[in-house]
C-alpha positions as CSV (number, residue, x, y, z in Angstrom):
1,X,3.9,-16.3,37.9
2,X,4.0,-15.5,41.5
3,X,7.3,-16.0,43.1
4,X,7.6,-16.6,47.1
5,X,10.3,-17.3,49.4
6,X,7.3,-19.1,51.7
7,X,6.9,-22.6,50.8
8,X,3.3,-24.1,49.5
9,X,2.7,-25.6,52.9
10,X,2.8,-23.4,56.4
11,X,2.5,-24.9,59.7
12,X,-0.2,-22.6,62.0
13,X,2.8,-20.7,63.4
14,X,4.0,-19.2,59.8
15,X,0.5,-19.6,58.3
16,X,-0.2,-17.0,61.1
17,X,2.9,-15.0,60.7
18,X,2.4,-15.3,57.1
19,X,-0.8,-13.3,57.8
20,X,0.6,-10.4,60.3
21,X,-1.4,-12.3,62.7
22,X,-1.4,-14.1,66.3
23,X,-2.0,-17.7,66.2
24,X,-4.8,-17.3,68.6
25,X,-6.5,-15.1,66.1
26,X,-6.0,-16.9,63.2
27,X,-7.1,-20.0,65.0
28,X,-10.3,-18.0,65.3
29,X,-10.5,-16.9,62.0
30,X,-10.1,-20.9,61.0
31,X,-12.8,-21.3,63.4
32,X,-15.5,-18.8,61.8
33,X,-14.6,-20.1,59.1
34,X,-12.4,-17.2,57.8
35,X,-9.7,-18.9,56.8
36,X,-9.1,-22.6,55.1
37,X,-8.6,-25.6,56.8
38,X,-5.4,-27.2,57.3
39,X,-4.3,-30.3,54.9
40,X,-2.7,-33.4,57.0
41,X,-0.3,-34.7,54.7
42,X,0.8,-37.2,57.0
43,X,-0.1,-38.1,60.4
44,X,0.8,-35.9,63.3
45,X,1.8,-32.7,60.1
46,X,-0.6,-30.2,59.7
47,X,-0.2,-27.9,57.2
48,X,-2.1,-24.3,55.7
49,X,-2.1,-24.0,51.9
50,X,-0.4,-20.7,51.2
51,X,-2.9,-20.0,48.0
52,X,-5.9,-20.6,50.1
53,X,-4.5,-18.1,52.5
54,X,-4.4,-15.7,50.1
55,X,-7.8,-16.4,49.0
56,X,-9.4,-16.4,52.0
57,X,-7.3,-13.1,53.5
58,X,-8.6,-11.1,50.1
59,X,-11.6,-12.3,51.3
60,X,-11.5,-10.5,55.0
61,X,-14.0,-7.8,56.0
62,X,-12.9,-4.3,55.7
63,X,-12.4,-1.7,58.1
64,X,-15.8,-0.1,56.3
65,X,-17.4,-3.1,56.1
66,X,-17.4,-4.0,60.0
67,X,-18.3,-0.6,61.2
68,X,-21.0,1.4,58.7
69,X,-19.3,3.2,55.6
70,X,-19.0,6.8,57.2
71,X,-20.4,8.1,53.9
72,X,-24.0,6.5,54.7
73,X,-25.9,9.9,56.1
């Protein structure tokens, strides 16, 4: 079992920072798509599922991916 000192539910601010990320990016990423959307638990409380972060960020392009595997003639 998969221990964390985050809790299940992240705001943007430490779903973000969770990530390594700005807010403004990750609110991209949410955007495209890229990452989960938030629950709303209750009103006004938004909240990012920690497991569908890590989903979705195994899930991210990589560096090869975005710009031609160098290996490809």
């Amino acid at each position: 079992m998969k221990t964390s000192m985050w809790p299940r539910g992240l705001s943007r601010q430490k779903a973000s920072a969770y990530l390594g990320i700005s807010s403004t990016l990750f609110d991209q990423l949410v955007a495209k798509n890229q990452m989960p959307e938030p629950f709303t638990p209750s009103k006004g409380r938004i909240l990012w599922d920690i497991v569908e972060l890590d989903q979705a960020f195994e899930n991210l392009p990589r560096k090869s991916q975005q710009q031609g595997n160098t290996w490809d003639g």
